[in-house]
C-alpha positions in Angstrom: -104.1 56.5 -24.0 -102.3 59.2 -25.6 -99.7 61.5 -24.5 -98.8 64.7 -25.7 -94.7 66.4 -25.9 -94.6 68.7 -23.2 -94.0 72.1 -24.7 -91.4 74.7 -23.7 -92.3 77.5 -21.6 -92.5 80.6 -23.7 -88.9 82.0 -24.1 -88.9 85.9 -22.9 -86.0 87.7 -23.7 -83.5 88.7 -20.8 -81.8 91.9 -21.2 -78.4 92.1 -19.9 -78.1 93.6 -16.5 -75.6 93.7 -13.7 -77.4 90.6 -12.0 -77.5 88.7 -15.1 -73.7 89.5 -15.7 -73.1 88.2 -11.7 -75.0 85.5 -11.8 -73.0 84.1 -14.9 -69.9 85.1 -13.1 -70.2 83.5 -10.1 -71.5 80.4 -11.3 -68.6 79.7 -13.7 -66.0 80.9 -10.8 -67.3 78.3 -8.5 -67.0 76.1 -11.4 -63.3 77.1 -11.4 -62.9 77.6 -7.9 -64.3 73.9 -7.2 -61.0 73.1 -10.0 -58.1 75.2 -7.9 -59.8 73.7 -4.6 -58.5 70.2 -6.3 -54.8 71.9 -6.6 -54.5 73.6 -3.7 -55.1 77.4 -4.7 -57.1 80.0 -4.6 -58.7 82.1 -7.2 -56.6 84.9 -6.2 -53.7 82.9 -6.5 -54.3 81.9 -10.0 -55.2 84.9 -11.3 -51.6 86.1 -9.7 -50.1 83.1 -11.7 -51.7 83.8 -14.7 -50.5 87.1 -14.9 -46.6 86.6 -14.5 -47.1 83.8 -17.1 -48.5 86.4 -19.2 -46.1 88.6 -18.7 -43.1 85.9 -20.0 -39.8 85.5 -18.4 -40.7 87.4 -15.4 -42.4 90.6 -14.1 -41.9 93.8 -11.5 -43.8 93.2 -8.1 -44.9 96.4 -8.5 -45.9 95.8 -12.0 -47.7 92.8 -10.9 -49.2 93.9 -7.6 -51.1 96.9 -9.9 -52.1 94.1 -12.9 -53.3 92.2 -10.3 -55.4 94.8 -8.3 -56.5 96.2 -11.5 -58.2 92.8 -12.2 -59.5 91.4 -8.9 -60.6 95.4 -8.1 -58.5 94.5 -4.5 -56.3 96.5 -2.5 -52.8 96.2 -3.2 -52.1 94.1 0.7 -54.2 91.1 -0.2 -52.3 91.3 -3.6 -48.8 91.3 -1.7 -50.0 88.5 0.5 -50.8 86.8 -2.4 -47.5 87.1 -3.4 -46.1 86.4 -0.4 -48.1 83.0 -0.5 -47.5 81.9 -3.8 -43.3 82.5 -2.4 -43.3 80.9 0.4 -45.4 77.7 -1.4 -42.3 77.8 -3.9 -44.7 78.5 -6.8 -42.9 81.9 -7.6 -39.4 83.4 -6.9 -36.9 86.2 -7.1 -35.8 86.7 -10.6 -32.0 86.0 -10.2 -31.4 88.3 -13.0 -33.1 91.2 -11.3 -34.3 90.6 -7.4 -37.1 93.3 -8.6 -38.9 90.7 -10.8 -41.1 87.6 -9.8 -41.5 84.7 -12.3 -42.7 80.9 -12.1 -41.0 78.2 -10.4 -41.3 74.8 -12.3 -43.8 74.1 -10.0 -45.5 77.3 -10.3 -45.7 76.7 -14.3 -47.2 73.5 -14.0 -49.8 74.4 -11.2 -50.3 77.0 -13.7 -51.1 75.2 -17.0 -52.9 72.0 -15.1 -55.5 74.9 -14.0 -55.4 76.9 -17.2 -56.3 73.5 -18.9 -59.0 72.9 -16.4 -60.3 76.4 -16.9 -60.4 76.0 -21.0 -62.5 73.0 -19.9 -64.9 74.6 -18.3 -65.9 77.2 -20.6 -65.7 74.7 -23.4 -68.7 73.0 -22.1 -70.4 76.4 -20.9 -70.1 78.1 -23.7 -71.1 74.6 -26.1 -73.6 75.4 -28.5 -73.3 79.3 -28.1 -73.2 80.7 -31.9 -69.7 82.4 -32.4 -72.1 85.8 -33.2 -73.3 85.5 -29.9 -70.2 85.2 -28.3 -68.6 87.8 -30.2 -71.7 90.4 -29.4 -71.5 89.3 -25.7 -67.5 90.1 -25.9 -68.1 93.3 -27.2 -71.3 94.2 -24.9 -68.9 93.0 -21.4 -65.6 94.7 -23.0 -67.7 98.1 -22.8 -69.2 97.9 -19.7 -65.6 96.9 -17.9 -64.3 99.9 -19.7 -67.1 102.3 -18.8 -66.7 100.9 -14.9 -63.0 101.5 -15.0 -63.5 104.9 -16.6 -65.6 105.5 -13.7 -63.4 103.8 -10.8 -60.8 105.7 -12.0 -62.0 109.1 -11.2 -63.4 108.7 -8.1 
């Protein structure tokens, strides 16, 4: 009896749309989201973290309530709340310094870099085996069509 390799469908090129962009997104944010699940926090919450850790020693609650609506494309209450959460949980507080300014609790930082590392994870093994060209004409490609959607978000 012989057998014969099964052979690969034909490979049809797939042109970069908003679906195809979407699809990707949310697959690898469940992948992350299944991560913060583990730790407690939300996706919201850790891109609020991220961002004051970003920002160093500490950053304006206004400075950081726009960052963060500029990112998540949310209104600037759920980014408050947010905020509000991530204070009461003892993850962020006051900056002594300058009661204007958030910045990281110990337990904030670590909640922070234990996700961060889990993140880096992910996309290691997502992005496995992708040539660097790739990646770098896929950067390029999403970095204009975020600035084009901005450009347009902004004037309306």
């Amino acid at each position: 009896m012989t057998t014969t390799a099964p052979t690969a469908a034909p490979t049809v090129p797939i042109a970069v749309n908003a679906r195809v962009i979407a699809l990707a997104h949310h697959a690898a944010r469940a992948l992350l989201e299944d991560a913060l699940v583990r730790h407690g926090a939300t996706f919201h919450q850790s891109v609020t973290l991220r961002t004051v850790a970003s920002a160093g020693e500490s950053i304006g609650r206004d400075e950081l309530v726009g960052d963060v609506c500029g990112f998540l494309k949310t209104d600037a209450s759920v980014v408050r709340a947010v905020i509000e959460e991530l204070t009461a949980g003892k993850l962020l507080e006051e900056d002594p310094a300058q009661v204007s300014r958030v910045r990281l609790t110990d337990a904030g930082r670590e909640l922070y870099e234990s996700t961060a590392a889990e993140g880096a994870e992910i996309a290691a093994r997502l992005y496995a085996g992708i040539p660097a060209e790739d990646l770098a004409i896929a950067g390029r490609v999403l970095t204009l069509v975020t600035d084009r959607a901005n450009a347009e978000l902004a004037g309306a």
